[in-house]
C-alpha positions in Angstrom: 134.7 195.9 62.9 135.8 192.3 64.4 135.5 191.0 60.9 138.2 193.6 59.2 140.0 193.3 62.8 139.6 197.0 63.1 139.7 198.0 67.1 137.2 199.9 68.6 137.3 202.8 71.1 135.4 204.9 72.5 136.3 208.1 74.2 133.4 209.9 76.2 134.2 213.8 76.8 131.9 214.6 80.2 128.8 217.6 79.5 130.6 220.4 81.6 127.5 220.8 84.1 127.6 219.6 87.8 131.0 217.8 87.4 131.1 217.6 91.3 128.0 216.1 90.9 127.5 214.9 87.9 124.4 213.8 86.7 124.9 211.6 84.0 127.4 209.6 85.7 124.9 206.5 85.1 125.3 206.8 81.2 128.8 206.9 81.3 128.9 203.7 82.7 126.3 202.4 80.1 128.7 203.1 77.7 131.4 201.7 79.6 129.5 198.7 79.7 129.0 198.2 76.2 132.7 198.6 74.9 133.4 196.0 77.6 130.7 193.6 75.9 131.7 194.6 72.3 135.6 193.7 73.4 136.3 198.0 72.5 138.4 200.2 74.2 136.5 202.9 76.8 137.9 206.4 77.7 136.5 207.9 80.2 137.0 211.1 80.4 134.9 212.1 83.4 138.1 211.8 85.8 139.8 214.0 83.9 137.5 216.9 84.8 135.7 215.8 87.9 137.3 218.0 90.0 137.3 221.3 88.4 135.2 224.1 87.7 133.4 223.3 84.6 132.9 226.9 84.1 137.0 226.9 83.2 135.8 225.0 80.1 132.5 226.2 78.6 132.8 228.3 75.2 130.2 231.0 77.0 128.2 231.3 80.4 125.0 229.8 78.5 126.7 227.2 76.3 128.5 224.4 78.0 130.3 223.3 74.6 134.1 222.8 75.5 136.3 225.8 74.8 140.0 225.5 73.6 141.4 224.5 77.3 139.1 221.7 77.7 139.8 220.7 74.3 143.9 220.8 74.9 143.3 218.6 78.2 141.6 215.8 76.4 144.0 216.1 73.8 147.0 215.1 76.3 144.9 213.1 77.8 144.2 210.8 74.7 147.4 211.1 73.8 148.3 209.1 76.7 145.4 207.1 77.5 144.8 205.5 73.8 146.5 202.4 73.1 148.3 203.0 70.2 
């Protein structure tokens, strides 16, 4: 990517389990990590959802996938966070 100058970003969307909690909090900042050593741009968006009911966002009680709210949140969300 450096050598056709093409940025890099990375934009994490959180699993929607235990967001209080959350239990992969370390691999988020793995990745955070990495786009800082690779000079890319990192999104978390953990911070967006941290402190609400991940239940609000899964597609069905026994699928955590993110339904149609979550996936309007992140859009406004990117919208402003990217670096356009």
């Amino acid at each position: 990517l450096r050598a056709r100058q093409i940025r890099f970003t990375m934009a994490v969307f959180p699993l929607f389990y235990q967001l209080a909690d959350y239990p992969l909090k370390d691999i988020h900042d793995r990745l955070a990590a990495f786009a800082a050593e690779e000079g890319g741009e990192w999104i978390d968006q953990l911070p967006l959802f941290a402190d609400k009911d991940e239940r609000d966002y899964w597609v069905h009680p026994r699928d955590f996938y993110p339904n149609t709210y979550a996936h309007r949140e992140e859009a406004d969300f990117l919208y402003d966070a990217v670096d356009w």
